[in-house]
N, CA, C and O of each residue as an XYZ file, in Angstrom:
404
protein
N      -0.202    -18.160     25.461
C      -1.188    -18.041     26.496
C      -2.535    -17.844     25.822
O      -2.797    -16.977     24.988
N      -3.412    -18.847     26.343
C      -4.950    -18.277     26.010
C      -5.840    -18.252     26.857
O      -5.861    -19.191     27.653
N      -6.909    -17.138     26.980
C      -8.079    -16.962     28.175
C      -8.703    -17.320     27.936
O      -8.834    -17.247     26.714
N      -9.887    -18.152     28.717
C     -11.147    -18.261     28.582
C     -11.967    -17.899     29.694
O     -12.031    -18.694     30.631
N     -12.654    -16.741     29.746
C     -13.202    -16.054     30.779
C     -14.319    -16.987     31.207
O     -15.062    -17.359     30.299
N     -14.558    -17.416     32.395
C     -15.897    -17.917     32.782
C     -16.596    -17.193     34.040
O     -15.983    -16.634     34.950
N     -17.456    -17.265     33.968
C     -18.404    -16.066     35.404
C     -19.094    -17.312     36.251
O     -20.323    -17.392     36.247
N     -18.383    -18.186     36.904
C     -18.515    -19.683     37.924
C     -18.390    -18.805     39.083
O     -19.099    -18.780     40.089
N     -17.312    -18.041     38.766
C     -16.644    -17.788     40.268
C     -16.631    -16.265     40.665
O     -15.910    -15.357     40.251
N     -17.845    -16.260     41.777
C     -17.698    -14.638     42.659
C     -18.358    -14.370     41.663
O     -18.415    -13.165     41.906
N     -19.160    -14.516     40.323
C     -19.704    -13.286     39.205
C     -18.730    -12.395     39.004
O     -18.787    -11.215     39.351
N     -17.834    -12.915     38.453
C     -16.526    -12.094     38.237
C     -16.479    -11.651     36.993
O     -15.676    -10.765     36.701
N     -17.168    -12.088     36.237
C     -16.955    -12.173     34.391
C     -18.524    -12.056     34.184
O     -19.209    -13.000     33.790
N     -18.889    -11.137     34.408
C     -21.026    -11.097     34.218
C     -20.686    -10.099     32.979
O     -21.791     -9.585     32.802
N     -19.990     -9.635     32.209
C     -20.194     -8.769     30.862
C     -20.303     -9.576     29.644
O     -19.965    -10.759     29.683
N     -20.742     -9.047     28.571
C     -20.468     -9.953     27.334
C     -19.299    -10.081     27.016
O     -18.488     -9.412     27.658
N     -18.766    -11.026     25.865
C     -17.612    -11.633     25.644
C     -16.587    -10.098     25.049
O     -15.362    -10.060     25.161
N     -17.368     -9.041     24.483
C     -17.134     -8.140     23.976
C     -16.160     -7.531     25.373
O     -14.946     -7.468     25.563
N     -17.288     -7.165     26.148
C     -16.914     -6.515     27.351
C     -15.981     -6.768     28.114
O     -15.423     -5.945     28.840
N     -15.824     -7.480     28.058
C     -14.493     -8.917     29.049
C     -13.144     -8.609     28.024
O     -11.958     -8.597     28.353
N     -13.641     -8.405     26.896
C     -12.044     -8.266     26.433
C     -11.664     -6.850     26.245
O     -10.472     -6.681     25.983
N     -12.492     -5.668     26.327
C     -12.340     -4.330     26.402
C     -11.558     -4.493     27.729
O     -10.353     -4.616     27.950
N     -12.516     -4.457     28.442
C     -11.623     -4.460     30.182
C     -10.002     -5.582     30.137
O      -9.005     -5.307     30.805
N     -10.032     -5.937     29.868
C      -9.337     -6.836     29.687
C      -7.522     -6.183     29.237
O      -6.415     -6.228     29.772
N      -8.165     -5.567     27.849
C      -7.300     -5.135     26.797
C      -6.755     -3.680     27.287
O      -5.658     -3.126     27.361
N      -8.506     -3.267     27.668
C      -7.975     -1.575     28.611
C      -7.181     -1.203     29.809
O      -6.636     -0.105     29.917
N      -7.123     -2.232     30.798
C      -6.736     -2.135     32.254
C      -5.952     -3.244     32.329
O      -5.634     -3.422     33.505
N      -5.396     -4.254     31.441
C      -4.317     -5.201     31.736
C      -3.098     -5.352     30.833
O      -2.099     -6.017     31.107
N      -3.355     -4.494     29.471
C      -3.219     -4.787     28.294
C      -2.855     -5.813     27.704
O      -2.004     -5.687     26.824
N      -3.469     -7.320     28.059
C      -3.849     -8.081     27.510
C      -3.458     -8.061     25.627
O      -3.987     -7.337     24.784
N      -2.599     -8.897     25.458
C      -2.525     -8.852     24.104
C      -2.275    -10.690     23.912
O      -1.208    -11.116     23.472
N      -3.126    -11.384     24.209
C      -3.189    -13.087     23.937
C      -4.788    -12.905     23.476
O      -5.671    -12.048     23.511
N      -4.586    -14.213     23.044
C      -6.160    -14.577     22.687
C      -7.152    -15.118     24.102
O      -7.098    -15.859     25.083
N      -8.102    -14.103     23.349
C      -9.097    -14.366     25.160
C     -10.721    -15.308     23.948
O     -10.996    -14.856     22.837
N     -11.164    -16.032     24.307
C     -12.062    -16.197     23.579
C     -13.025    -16.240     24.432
O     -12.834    -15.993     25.622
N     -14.234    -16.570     23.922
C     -15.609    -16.354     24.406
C     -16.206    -16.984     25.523
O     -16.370    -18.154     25.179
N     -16.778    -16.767     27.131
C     -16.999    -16.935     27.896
C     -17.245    -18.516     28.394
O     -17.021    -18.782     27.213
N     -17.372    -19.186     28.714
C     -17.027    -20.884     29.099
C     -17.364    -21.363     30.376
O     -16.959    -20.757     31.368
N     -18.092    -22.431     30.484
C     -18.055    -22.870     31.868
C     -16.591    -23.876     31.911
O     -15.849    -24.257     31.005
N     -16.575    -24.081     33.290
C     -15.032    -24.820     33.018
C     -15.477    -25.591     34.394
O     -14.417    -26.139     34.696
N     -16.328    -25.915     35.302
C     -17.208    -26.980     36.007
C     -18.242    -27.153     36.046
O     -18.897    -26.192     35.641
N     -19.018    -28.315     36.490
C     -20.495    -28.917     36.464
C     -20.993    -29.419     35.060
O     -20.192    -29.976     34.309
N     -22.451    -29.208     34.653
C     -22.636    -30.540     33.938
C     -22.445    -29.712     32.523
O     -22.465    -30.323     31.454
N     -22.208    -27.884     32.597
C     -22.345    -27.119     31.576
C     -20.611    -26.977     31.124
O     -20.345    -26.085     30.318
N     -19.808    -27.590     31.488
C     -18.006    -27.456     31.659
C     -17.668    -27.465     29.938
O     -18.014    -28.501     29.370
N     -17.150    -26.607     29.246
C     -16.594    -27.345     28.046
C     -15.740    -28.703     28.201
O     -15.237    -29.182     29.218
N     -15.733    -29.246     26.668
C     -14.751    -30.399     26.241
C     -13.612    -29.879     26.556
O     -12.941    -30.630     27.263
N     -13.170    -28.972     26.330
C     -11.199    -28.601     27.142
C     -10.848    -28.547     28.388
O      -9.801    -28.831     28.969
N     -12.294    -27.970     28.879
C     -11.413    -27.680     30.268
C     -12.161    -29.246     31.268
O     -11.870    -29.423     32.451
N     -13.236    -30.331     30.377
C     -12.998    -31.617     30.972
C     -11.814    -31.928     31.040
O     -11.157    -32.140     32.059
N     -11.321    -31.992     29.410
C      -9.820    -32.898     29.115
C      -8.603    -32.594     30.113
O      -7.946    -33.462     30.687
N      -8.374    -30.878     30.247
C      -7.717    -30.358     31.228
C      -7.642    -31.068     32.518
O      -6.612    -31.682     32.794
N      -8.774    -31.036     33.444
C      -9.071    -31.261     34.964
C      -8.861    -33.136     34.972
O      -8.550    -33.777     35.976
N      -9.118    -33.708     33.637
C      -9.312    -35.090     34.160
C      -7.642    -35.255     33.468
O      -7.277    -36.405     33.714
N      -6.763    -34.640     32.853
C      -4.994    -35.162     32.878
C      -4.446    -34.600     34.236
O      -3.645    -35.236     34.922
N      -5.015    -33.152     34.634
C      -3.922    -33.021     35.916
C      -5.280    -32.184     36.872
O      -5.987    -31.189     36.714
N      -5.106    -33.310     37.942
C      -5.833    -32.800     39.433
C      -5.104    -31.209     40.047
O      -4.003    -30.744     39.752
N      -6.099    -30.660     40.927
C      -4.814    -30.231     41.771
C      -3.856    -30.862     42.108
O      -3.471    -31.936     41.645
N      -3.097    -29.818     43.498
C      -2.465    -30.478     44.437
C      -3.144    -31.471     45.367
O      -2.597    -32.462     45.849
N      -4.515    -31.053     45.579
C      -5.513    -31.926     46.366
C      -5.895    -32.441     46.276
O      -6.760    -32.730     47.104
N      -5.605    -33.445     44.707
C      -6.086    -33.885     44.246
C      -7.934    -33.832     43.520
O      -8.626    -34.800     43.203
N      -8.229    -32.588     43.462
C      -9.516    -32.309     43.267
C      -9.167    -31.617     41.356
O      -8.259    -30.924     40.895
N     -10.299    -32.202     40.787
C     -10.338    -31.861     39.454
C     -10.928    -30.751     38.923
O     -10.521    -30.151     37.928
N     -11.996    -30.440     39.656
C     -12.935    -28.846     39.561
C     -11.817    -27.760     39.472
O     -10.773    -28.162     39.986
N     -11.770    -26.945     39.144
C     -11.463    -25.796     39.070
C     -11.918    -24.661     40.246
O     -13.038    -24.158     40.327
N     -10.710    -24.370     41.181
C     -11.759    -23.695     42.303
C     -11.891    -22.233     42.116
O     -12.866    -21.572     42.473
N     -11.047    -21.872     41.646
C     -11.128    -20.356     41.626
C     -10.740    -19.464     40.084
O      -9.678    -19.911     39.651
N     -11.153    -18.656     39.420
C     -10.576    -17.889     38.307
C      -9.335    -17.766     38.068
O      -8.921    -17.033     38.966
N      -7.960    -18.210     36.981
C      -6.962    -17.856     36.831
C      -6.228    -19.324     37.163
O      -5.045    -19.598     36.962
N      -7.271    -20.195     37.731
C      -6.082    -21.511     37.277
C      -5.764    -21.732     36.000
O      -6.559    -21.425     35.112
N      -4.500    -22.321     35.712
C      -3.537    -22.431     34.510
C      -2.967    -23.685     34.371
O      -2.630    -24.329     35.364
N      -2.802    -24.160     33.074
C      -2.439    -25.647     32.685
C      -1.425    -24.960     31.351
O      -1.576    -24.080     30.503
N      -0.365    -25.906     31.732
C       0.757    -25.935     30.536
C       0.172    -26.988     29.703
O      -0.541    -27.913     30.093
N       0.622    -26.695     28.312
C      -0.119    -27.643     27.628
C       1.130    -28.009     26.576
O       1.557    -27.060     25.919
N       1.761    -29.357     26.365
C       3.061    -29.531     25.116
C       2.222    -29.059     24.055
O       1.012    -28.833     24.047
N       3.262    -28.931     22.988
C       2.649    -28.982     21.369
C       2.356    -29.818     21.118
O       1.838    -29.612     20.021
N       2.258    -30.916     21.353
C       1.455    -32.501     21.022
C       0.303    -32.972     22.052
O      -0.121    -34.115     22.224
N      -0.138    -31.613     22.775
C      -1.800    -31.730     23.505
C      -1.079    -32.369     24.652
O      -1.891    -33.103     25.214
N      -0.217    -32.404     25.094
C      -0.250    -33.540     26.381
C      -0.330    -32.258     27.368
O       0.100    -31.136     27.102
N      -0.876    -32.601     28.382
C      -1.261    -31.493     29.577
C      -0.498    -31.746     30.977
O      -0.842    -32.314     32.014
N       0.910    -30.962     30.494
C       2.397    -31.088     31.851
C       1.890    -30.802     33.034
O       1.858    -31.618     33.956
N       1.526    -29.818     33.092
C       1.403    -29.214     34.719
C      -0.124    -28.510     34.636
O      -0.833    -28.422     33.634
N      -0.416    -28.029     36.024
C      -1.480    -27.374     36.655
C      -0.678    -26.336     37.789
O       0.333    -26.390     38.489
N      -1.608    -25.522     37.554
C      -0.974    -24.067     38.466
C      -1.846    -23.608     39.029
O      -2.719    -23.098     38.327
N      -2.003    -23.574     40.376
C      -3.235    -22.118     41.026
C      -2.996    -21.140     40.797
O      -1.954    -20.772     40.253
N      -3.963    -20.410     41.176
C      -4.558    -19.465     40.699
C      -3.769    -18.145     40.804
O      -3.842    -17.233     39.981
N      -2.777    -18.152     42.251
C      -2.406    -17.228     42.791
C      -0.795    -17.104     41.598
O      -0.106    -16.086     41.523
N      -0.512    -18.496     40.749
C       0.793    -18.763     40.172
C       0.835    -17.429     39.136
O      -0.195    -17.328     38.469
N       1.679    -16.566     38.932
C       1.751    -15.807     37.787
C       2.234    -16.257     36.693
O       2.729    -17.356     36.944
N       2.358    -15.992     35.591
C       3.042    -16.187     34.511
C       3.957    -16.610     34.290
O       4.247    -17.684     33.764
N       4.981    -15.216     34.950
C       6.126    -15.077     34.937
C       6.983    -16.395     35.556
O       8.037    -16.893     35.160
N       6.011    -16.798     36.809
C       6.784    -18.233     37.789
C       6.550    -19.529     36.635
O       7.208    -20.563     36.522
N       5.561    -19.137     35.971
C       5.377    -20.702     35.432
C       6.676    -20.610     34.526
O       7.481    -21.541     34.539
N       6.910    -19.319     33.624
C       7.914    -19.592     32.550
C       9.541    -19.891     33.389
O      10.445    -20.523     32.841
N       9.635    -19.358     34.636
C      10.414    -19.342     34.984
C      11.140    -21.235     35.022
O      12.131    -21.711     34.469
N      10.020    -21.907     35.995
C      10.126    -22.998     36.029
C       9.573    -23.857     35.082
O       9.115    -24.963     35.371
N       9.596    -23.457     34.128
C       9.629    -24.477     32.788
C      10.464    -25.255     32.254
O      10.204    -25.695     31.134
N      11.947    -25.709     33.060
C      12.543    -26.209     32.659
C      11.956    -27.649     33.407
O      12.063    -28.738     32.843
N      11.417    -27.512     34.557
C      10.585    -28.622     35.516
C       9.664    -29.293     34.975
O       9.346    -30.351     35.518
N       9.076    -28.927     33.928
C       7.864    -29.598     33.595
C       7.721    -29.914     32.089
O       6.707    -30.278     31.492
N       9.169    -29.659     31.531
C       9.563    -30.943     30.211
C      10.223    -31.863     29.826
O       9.991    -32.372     28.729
């Protein structure tokens, strides 16, 4: 698992990259790699989370990212299996991982 905090949505993530992973580490205990803050839509979006949105749409077929905590399975050879909202936990994605190799 890796984070990339972005503050797109609600100003949810307005601390420095520092700060985001204190809270993070303090109140979730977070022990994955979180790296440094990211846009992930519009014209400021990183190169990953383009590559991400343009292999798997939503369900609605919409490519933006609507809310904090959407999730993409990714193979070891970069190919990008699935997309998950936001509300998906962890735990469901590993569960149903036998679905999406």
């Amino acid at each position: 698992m890796l984070a990339f905090p972005c503050n797109q949505f609600g100003a949810q993530e307005p601390g420095s990259n520092e700060e985001i992973l204190e809270f993070a580490t303090s109140n979730y205990d977070v022990n994955f790699p979180m790296f440094a803050k990211i846009e992930v839509n519009g014209d400021g979006a990183c190169d990953l989370y383009n590559l991400l949105k343009s292999a798997k749409a939503d369900d609605e077929g919409n490519a933006d990212i609507p809310w904090n905590f959407t999730k993409f399975l990714v193979g070891r050879d970069g190919t990008v299996l699935a997309r998950f909202a936001p509300p998906t936990t962890p735990e469901e994605i590993g569960a149903g991982l036998a679905d999406h190799l």
